[in-house]
C-alpha positions as CSV (number, residue, x, y, z in Angstrom):
1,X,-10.4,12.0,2.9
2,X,-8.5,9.1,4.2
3,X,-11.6,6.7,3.5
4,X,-12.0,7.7,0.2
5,X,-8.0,7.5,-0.8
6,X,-8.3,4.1,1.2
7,X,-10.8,3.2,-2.0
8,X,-8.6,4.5,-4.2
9,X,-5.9,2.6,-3.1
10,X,-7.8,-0.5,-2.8
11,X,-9.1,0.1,-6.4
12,X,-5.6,0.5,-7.9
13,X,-4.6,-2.8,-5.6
14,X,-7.6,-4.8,-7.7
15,X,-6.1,-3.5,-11.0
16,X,-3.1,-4.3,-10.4
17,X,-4.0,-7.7,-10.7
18,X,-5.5,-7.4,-13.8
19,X,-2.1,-6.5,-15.3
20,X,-0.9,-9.9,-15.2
21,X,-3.7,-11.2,-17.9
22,X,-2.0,-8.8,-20.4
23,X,0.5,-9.9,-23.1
24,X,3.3,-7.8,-23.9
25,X,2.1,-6.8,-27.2
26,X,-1.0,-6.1,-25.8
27,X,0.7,-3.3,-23.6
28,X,3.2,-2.4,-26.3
29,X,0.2,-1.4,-28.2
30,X,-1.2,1.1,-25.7
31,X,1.9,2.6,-25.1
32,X,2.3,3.6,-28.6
33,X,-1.0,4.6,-28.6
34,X,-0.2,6.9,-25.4
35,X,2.5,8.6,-27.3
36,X,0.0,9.4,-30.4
37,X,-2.3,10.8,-28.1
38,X,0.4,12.8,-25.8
39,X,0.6,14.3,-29.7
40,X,-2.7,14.4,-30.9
41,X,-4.1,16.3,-27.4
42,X,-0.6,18.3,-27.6
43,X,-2.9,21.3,-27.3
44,X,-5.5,20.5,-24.1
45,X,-2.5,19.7,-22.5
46,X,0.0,22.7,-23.7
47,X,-3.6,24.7,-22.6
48,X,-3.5,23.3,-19.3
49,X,0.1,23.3,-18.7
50,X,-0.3,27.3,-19.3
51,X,-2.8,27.6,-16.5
52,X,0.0,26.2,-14.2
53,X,2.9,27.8,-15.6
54,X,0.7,31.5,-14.9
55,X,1.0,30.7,-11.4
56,X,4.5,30.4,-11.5
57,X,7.6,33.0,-10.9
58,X,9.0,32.9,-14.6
59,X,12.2,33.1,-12.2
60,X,11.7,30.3,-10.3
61,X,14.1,27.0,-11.1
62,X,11.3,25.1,-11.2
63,X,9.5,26.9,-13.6
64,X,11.6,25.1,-16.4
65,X,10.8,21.5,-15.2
66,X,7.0,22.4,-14.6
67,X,7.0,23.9,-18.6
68,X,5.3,21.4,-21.4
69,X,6.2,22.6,-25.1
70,X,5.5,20.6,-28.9
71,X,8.8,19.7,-28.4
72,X,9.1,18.3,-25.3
73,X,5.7,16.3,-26.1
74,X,7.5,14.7,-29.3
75,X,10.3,13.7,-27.0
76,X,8.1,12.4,-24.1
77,X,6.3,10.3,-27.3
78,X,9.6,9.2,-28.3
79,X,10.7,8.2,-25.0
80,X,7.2,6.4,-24.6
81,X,7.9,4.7,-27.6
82,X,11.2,3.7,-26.8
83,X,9.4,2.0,-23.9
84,X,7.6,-0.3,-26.1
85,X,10.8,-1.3,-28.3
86,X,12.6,-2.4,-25.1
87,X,12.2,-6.8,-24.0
88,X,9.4,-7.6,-21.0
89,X,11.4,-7.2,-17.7
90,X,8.8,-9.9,-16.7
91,X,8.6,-13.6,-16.4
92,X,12.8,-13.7,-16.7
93,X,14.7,-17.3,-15.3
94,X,17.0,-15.3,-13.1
95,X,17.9,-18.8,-11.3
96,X,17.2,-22.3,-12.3
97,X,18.4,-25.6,-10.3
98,X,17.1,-28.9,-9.5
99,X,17.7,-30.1,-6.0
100,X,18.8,-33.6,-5.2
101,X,15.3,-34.6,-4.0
102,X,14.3,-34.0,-7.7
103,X,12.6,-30.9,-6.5
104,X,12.9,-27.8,-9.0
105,X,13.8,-24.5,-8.3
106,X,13.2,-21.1,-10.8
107,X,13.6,-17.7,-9.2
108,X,11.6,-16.0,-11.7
109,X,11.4,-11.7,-12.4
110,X,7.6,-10.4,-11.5
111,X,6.5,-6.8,-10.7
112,X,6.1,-5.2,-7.1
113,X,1.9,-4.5,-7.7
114,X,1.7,-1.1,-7.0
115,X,4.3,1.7,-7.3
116,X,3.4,5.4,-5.7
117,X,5.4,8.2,-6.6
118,X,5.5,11.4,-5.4
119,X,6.6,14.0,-7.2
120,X,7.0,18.1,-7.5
121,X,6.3,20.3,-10.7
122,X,7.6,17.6,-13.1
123,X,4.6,16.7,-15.2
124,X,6.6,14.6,-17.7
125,X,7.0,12.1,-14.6
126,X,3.0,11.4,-14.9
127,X,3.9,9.7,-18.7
128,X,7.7,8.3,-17.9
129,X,6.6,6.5,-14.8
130,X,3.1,4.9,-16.5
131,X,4.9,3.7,-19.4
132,X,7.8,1.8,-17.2
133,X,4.7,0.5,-14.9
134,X,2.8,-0.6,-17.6
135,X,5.7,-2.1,-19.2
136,X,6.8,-3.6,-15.6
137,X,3.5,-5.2,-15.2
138,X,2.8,-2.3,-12.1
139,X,0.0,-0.1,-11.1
140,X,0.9,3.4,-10.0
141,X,-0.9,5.9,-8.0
142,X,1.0,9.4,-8.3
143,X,0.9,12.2,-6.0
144,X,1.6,15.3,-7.7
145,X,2.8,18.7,-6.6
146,X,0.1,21.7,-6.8
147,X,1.8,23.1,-9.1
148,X,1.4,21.1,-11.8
149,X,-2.0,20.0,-10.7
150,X,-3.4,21.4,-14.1
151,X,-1.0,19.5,-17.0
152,X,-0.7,16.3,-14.6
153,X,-5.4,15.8,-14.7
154,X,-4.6,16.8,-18.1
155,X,-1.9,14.3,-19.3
156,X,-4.2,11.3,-16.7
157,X,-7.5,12.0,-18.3
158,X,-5.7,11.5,-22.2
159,X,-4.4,7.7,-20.7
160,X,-7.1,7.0,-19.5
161,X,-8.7,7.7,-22.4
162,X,-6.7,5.7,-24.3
163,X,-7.0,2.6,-21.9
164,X,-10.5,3.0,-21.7
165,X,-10.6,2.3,-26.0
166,X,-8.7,-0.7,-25.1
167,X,-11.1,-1.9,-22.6
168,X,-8.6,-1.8,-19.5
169,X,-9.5,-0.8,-16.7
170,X,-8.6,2.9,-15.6
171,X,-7.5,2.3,-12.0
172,X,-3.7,0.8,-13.3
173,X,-3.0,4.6,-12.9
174,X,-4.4,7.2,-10.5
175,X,-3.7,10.7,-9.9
176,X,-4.0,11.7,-6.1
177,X,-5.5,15.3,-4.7
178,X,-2.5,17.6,-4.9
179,X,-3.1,18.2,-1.0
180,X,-0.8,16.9,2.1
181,X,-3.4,15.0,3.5
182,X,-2.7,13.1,0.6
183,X,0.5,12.5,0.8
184,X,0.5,11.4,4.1
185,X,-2.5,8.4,3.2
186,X,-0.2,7.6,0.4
187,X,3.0,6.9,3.1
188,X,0.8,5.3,5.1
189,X,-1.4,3.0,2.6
190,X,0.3,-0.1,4.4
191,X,-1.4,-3.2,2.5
192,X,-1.9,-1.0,-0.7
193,X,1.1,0.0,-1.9
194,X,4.5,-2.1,-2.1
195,X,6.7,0.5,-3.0
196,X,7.2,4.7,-2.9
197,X,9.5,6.6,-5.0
198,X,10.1,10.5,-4.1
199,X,11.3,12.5,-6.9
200,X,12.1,15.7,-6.2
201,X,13.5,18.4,-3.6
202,X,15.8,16.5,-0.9
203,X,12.9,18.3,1.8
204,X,10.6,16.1,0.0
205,X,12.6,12.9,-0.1
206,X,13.6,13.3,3.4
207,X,10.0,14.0,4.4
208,X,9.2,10.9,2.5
209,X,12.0,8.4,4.3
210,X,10.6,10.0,7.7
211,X,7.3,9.5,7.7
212,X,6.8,6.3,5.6
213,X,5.4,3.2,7.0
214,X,5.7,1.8,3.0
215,X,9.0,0.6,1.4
216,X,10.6,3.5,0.0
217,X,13.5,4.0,-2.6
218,X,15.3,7.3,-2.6
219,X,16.0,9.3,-5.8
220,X,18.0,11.5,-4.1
221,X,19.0,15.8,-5.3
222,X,22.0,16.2,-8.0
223,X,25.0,17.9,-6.4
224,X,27.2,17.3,-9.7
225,X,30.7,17.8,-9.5
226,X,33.1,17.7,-12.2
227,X,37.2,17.8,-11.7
228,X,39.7,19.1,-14.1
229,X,42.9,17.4,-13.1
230,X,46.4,18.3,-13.6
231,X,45.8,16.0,-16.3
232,X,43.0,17.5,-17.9
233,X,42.7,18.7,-21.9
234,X,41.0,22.2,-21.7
235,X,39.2,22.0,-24.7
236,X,37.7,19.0,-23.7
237,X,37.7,20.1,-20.2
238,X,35.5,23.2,-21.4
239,X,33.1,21.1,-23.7
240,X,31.6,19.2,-20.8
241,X,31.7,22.0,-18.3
242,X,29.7,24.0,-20.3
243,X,27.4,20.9,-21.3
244,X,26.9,20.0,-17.5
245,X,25.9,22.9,-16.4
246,X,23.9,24.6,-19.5
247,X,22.5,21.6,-21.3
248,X,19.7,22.3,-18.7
249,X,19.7,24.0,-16.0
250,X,16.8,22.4,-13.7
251,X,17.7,18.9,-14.1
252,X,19.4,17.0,-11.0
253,X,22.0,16.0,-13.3
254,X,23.4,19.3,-13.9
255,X,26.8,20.6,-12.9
256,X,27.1,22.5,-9.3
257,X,30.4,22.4,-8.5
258,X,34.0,22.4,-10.7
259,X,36.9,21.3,-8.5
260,X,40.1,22.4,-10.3
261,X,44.0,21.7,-9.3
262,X,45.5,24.8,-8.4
263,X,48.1,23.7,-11.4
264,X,45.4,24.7,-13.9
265,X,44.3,27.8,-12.9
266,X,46.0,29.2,-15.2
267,X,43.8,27.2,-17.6
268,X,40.7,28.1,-15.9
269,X,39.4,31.2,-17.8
270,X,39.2,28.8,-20.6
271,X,37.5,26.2,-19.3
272,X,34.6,28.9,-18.4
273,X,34.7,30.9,-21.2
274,X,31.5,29.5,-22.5
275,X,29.6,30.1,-19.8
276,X,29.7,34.0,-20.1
277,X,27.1,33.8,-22.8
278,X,24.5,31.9,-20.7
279,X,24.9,34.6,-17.8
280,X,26.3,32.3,-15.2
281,X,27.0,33.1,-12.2
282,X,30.2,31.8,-10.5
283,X,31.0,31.5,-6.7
284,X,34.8,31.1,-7.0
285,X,36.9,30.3,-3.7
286,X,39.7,32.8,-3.6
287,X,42.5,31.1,-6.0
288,X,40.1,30.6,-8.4
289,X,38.0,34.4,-8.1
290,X,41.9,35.5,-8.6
291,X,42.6,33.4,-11.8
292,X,39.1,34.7,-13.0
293,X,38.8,38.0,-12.7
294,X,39.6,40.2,-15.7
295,X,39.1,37.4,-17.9
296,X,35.1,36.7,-16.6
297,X,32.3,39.7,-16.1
298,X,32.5,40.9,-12.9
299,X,28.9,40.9,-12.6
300,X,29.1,37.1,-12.9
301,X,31.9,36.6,-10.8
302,X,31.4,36.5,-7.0
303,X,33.1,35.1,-3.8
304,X,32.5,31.9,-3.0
305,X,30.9,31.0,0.7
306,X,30.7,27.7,2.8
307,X,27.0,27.6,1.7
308,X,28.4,27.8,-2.4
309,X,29.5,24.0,-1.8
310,X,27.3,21.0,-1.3
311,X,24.5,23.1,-3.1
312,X,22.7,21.9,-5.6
313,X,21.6,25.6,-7.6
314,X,19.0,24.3,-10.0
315,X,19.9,27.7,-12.0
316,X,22.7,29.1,-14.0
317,X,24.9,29.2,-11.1
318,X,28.4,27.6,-10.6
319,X,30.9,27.2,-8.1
320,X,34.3,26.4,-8.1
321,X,36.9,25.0,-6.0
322,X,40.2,24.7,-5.9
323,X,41.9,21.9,-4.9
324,X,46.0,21.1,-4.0
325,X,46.0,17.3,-4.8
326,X,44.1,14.7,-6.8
327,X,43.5,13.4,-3.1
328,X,42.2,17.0,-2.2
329,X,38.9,16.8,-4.9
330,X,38.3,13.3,-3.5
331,X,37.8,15.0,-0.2
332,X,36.1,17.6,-1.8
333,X,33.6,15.2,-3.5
334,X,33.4,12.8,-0.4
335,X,32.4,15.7,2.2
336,X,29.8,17.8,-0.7
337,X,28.2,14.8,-2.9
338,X,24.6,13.5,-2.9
339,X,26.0,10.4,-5.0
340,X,24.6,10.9,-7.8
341,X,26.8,12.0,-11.0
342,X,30.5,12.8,-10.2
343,X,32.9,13.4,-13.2
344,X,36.9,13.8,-13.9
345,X,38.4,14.9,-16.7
346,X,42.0,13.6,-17.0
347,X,44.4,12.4,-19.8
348,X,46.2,9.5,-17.0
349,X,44.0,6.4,-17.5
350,X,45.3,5.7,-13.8
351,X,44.2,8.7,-12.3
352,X,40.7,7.9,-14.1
353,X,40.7,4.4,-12.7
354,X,41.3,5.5,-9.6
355,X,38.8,8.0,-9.6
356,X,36.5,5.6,-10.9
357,X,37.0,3.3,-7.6
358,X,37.5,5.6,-4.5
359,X,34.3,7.9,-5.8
360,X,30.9,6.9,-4.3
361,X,28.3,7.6,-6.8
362,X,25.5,6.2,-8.2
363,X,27.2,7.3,-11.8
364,X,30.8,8.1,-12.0
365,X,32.3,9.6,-15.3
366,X,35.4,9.9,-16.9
367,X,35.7,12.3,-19.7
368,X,32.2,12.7,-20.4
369,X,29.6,15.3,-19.0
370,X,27.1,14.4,-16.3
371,X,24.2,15.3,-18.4
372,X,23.9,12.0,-19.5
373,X,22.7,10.6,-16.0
374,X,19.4,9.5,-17.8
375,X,17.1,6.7,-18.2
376,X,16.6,7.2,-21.9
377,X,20.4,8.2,-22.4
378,X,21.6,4.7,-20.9
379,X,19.0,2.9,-23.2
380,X,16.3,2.3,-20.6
381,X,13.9,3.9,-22.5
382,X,12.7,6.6,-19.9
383,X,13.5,6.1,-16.3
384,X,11.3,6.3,-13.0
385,X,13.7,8.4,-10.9
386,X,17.9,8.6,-10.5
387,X,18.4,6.1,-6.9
388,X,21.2,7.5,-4.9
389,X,20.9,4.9,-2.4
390,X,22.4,1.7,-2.9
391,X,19.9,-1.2,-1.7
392,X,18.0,-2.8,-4.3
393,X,18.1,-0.2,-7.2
394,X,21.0,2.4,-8.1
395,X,21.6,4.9,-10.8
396,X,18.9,5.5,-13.2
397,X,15.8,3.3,-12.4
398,X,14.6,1.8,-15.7
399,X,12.3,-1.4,-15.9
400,X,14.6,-4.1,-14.1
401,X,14.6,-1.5,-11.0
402,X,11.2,-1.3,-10.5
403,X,10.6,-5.7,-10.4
404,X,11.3,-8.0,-7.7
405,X,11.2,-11.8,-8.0
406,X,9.2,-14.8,-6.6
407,X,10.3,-18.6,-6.5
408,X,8.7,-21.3,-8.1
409,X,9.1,-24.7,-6.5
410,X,8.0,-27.1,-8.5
411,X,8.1,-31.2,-7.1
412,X,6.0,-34.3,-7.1
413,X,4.9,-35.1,-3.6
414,X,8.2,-34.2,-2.1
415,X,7.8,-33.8,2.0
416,X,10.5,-32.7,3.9
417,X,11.8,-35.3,6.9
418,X,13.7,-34.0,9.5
């Protein structure tokens, strides 16, 4: 197994290098030639997505995310599309200076060579991250999860097509056995492979930052909060509550937890009214299960536990805190938060702009729901994974975060004396 992956790896590596010959209008033609054909094969693929989703609990969180429709095709074309629109991350002057020896310095923008991401039941993350890598000048080699084994040969087999008609060669993106043992070649492929990113479960990513001997970038779970503060406008309050957490359910962007001042409870059946016709549960903490109850079903209603915060539910579930002091959520959010999206929603532009600097997130948001922590939503076109961690790339990792850059040192017969 490893010896074979070994080739594979090695195979991608040499591809890699290939990327460099092509133009960007070169690549901006395949890639909306990708999105005609994620169209045009909308039905091989929807056929093998169903082969995967049979496997599945209809039950399970992840069934959602692992789920292909037309739909969802037109708007991974779009997205892949978008791709295309957006300028070459490549070849940017990010520095320029000329020393006093006459000797000429340009720090210049140039891809890492080969990107591997592992990733769970998520098949639209085989066509987001080829389009950024092809765009970013990178080879990828994914490892997908078993259970979308089906939909991510599927949606591989339709690029490759497609690169094949453009004479490219196929190895810029490879699909990995859906087994462990490869996974672990993949953390090991030391010499291959410049960069991992793990998208999915925080078992996976922290199995991922143990066990690699590769670079790796973190796109770490979604444990959303969102505060309503003593300032707060229920209507608006309720608008992105209800956004957050029902936009879609399975996405690490959703809402987990509402932190409320206790001098709002009274305001609080409002600001979950909506939420009674998607059937979600709420764990409430005592002051809040009181302020609730009568006004929300008791079926949907329970007590909150220490294991209802810091969780991140993937499902229409909810729970909700309440909190003494503006300085209380901040606790709150400090102890619970992955750093990913945390929200407030507050009519006192100071309380926002303090919210805005004590928080430690990769997106904070003031007035605006945290469904919005997304590649194509902040104009990156589609995004490789959401970075929690802050060295090198943060936030939603578009085609900037996934390039390094080189120096060029340019002279004429400079040597240096001592």
């Amino acid at each position: 197994m490893t010896t074979d992956l070994n080739e594979t790896f090695a195979a991608v590596q040499a591809a890699s290098r290939e990327l460099a010959l092509l133009n960007d209008d070169t690549i901006n033609q395949i890639l909306n030639a990708v999105a005609d054909a994620a169209i045009a094969k909308a039905p091989f693929i929807l056929a093998e997505n169903e082969k995967d989703l049979a496997r599945m609990d209809q039950n399970d969180p992840k069934y959602d995310r692992l789920k292909l429709t037309e739909e969802r095709l037109k708007g991974i074309a779009a997205d892949t599309r978008n791709v295309a629109t957006l300028p070459s991350p490549l070849g940017k002057i990010l520095k320029e200076t000329v020393r006093p020896n006459g000797m000429k310095l340009t720090k210049i923008s140039v891809p890492f060579g080969v990107i591997g991401i592992i990733y769970e039941a998520r098949p639209n993350v085989s066509f987001d991250v080829f389009s950024l890598c092809l765009k970013s000048g990178n080879a990828c080699i994914l490892k997908g999860g078993s259970d979308a084994d089906c939909s991510n040969r599927a949606i591989i087999s339709v690029i490759h097509e497609v690169l094949r008609s453009f004479n490219i060669n196929p190895h810029i993106v490879e699909l990995l056995p859906a087994d462990r043992e490869a996974t672990a070649a993949l953390l090991n492929a030391v010499g291959y492979v410049d960069l991992i990113i793990p998208r999915g479960s925080s078992n996976l990513i922290n199995f991922v930052r143990n066990n690699a001997k590769t670079p790796v970038i973190e796109t770490g779970a979604g444990i959303c909060h969102t505060y309503f503060d003593e300032f707060g406008e229920v209507k608006k309050g309720a608008d992105i509550i209800h956004n957050a957490k029902t936009r879609r359910v399975s996405v690490c962007n959703a809402l987990d937890c509402v932190i409320v001042h206790e001098k709002r409870l009274v305001d609080l059946p409002k600001l979950c009214e909506k939420l009674k016709d998607s059937h979600v549960i709420i764990y409430a903490d005592p002051q809040a299960y009181q302020a609730l109850e009568g006004h929300y079903p008791a079926e949907l209603l329970q007590s909150a536990t220490n294991e209802s915060f810091g969780t991140e539910f993937l499902d229409y579930k909810m729970a909700v805190k309440t909190v003494r002091s503006f300085e209380d959520a901040l606790g709150h959010i400090q102890e619970n938060s992955s750093k990913h999206s945390e929200c407030i929603v507050t009519e006192n532009k100071e309380r926002a702009a303090l919210f805005i600097k004590i928080v430690d997130a990769a997106c904070v948001y003031t007035n605006v729901s945290t469904a919005f922590t997304d590649g194509a939503q902040f104009g990156l076109g589609a995004e490789i994974g959401i970075s929690t961690q802050k060295l090198h790339a943060r936030g939603p990792m578009g085609l900037e975060e996934i390039t390094s850059y080189k120096w060029v040192i340019e002279g004429d017969g400079q040597t240096r004396r001592s």
